[in-house]
C-alpha positions in Angstrom: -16.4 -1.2 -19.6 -15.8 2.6 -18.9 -12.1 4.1 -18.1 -13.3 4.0 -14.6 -15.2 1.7 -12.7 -18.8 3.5 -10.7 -19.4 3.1 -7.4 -16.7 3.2 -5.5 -17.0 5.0 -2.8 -17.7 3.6 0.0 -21.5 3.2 1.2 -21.5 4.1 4.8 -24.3 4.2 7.1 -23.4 8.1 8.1 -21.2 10.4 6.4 -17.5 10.3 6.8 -14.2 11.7 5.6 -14.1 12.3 2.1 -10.9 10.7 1.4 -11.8 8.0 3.7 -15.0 6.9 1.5 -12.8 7.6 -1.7 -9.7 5.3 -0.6 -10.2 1.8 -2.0 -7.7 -0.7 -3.5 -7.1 -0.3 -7.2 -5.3 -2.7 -9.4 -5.1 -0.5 -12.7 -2.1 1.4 -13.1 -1.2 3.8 -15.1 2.4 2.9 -16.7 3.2 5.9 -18.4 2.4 8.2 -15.0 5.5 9.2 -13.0 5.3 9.8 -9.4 6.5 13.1 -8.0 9.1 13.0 -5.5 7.4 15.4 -3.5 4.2 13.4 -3.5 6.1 10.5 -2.5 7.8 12.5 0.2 4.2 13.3 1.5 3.3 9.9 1.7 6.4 9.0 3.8 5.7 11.9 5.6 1.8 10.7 6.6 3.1 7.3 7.6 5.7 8.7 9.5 3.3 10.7 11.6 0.7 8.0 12.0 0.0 7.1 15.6 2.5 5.0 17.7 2.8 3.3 20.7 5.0 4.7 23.4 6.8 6.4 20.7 8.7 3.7 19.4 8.1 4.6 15.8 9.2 0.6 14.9 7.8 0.9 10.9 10.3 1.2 8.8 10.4 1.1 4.9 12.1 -0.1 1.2 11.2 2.4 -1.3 11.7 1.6 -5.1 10.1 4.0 -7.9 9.9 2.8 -11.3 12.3 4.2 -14.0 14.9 5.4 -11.2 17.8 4.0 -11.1 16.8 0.9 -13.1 20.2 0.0 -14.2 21.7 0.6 -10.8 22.5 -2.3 -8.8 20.3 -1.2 -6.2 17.3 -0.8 -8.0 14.8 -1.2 -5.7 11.8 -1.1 -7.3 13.3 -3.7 -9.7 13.8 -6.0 -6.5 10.8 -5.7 -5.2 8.9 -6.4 -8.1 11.0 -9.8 -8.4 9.6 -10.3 -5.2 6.0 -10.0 -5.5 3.8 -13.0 -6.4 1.9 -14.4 -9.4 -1.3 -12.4 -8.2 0.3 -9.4 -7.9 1.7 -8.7 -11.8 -0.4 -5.2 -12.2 1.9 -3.6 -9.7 4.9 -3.7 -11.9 3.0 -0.5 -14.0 2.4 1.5 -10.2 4.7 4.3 -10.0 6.4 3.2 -6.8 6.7 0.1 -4.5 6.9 0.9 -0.5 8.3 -2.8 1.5 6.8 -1.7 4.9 8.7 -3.1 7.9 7.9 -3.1 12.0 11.1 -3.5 14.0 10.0 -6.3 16.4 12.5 -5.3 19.2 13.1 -6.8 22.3 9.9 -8.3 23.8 6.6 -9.6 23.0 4.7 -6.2 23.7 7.3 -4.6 20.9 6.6 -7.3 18.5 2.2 -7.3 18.8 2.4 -3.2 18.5 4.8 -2.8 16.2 1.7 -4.5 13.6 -0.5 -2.5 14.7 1.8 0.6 13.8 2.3 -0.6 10.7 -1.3 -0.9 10.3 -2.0 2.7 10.8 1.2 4.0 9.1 -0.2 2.0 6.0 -3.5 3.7 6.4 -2.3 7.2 7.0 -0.2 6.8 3.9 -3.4 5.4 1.8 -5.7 8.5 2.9 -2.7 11.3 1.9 -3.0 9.4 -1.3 -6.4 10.0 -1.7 -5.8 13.4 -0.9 -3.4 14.0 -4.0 -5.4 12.5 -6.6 -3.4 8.9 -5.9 -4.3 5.1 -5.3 -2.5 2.8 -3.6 -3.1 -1.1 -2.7 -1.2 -3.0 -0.2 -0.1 -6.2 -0.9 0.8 -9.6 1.3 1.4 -11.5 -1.5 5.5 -11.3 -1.7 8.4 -13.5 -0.8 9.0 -12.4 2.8 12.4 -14.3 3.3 13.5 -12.9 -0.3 12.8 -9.2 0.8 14.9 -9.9 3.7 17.3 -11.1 2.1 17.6 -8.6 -0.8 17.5 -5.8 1.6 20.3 -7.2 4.0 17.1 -6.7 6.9 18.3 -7.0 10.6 16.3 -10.1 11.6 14.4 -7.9 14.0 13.3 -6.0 11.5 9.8 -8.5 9.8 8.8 -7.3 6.2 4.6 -7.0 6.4 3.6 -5.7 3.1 4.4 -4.1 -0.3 2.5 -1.3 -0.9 1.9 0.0 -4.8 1.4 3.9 -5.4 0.6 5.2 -8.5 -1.6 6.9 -11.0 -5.5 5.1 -11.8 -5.3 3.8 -15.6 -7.6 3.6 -17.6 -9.3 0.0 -17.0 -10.3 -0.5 -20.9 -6.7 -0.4 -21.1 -5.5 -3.5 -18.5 -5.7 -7.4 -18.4 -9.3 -8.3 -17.9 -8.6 -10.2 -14.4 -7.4 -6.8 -13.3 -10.6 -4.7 -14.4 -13.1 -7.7 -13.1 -11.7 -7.5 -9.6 -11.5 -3.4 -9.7 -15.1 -3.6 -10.9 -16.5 -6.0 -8.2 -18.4 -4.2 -5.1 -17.3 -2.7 -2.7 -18.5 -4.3 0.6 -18.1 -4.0 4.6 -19.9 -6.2 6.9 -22.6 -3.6 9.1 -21.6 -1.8 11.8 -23.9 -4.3 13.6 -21.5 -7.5 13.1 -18.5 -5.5 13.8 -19.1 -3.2 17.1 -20.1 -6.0 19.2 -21.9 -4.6 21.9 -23.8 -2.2 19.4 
């Protein structure tokens, strides 16, 4: 198999946004590739800026990066990799773990947006990624109570997902579960099944 899997941008039925038909969901991390604080920062940054509703701003998030602070305590990253699931062992090599959060709040209308903040936080921080040469891939497979718990989390606040950031590695280089799902293709049902008065 070569370094990199082909084909995976995205095959759209018009042209889009570069990084938009570039981001996809790697597995293959590279261990050995640190992840600049200012890249990081910029991440944050694009999340933070991601459409809200009634400027509430209700995402919050956990970050860990690998090799800080990994005798600390508080090591984060450490903690959250604990946390995630069986499935989810190729995101110990990814250069940081993000535990995104929505703060619930108060009422029902709070609680349904806040998701759908979340949602485009996690997207606006996927596409910067892009941008800089980075992958991410957002995970649901993670012990929700245990992130609440390890974090001290208001009960307000509900964890949603981990995402990993890091470096592509090179996928001659990882298990081969990892570089058979990276290899599989990419696929989107038709704008006809989706837009439903198209």
């Amino acid at each position: 198999m070569p370094a990199v899997p082909a084909g995976r941008s995205a095959d759209t039925s018009v042209p889009i946004h570069g990084p938009i038909a570039a981001r996809w969901s790697p597995r293959a991390f590279d261990p050995a590739a640190e992840l600049p604080d200012s890249d990081l920062r910029a991440l944050l940054e694009a999340a933070r800026w991601a459409a809200t509703w009634g400027r509430r701003q209700p995402v919050r998030f956990v970050v860990g990066r690998r090799g800080v602070d990994v005798d600390d305590a508080d090591d984060a990253f450490g903690t959250l990799s604990g946390l995630l699931k069986g499935g989810n062992h190729y995101a110990h090599a990814a250069g940081a773990l993000i535990l995104l959060c929505a703060d619930e709040g108060p009422d029902e209308n709070t609680a349904r947006y806040s998701g759908v903040d979340a949602g485009a936080a996690m997207a606006n921080l996927s596409i910067e990624a892009v941008s800089r040469g980075l992958i991410t891939h957002p995970m649901a497979g993670f012990d929700v109570r245990g992130a609440s718990e390890a974090f001290d989390l208001p009960d307000e606040l509900r964890p949603l997902m981990v995402i990993a950031v890091g470096t592509l590695g090179d996928h001659s280089q990882v298990a081969p579960e990892v570089a058979d799902r990276d290899r599989a293709p990419r696929e989107r049902l038709p704008l006809s099944e989706v837009v439903l008065n198209w």
